[in-house]
C-alpha positions as CSV (number, residue, x, y, z in Angstrom):
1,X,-20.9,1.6,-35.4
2,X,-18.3,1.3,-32.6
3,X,-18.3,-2.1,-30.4
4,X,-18.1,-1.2,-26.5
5,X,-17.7,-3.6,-24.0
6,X,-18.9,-3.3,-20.5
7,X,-16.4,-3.0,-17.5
8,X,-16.5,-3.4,-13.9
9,X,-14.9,-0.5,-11.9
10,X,-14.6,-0.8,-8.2
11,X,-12.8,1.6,-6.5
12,X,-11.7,2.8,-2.9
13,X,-12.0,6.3,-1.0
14,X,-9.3,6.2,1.7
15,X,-8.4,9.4,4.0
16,X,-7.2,9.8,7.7
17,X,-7.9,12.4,9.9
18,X,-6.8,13.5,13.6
19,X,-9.8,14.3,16.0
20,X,-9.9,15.4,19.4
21,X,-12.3,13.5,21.1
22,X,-13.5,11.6,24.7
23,X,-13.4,7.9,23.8
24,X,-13.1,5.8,20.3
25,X,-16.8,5.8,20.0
26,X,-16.9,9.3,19.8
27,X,-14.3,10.1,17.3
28,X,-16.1,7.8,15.2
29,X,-19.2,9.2,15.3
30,X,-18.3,12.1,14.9
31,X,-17.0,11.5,11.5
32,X,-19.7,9.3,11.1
33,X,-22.3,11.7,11.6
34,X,-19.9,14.6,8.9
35,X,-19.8,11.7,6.1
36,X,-23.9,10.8,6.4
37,X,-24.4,14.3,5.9
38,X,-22.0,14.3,2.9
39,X,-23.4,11.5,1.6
40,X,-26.8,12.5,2.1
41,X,-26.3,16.4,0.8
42,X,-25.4,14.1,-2.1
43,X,-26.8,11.1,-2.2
44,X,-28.1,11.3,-6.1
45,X,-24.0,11.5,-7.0
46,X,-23.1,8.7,-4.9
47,X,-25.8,6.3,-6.2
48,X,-25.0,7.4,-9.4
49,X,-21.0,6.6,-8.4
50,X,-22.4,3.0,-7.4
51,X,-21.2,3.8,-3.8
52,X,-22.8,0.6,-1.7
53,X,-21.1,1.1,1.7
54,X,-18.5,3.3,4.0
55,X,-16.7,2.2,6.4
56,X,-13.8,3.2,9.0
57,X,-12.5,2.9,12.8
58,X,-10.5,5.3,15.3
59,X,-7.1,4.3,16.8
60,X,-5.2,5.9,19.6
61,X,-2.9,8.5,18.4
62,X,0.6,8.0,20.1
């Protein structure tokens, strides 16, 4: 019988995109709001990914 050993994998998601918005607070949540749907259309793949938390912040385009 083959011997397996358990790993830890942790990874990271990491994407940029340019929005058209008002303020900061509303280019946020606007891709705020399009990732918790995402993540909720598909919430059974993400917990089964181990995916614990997302994150992210808008910056002035120059």
């Amino acid at each position: 019988m083959e011997n397996k050993m358990e790993y830890t994998v942790k990874w990271i998601i990491n994407g940029e995109i340019t929005v058209k918005a008002a303020n900061k607070d509303e280019a946020e949540t606007n891709i705020k709001n399009q990732l918790k749907a995402l993540i909720e259309k598909n919430n059974q793949n993400f917990n089964a990914l181990g995916a614990t938390a997302i994150q992210g912040s808008a910056n002035i385009k120059n």
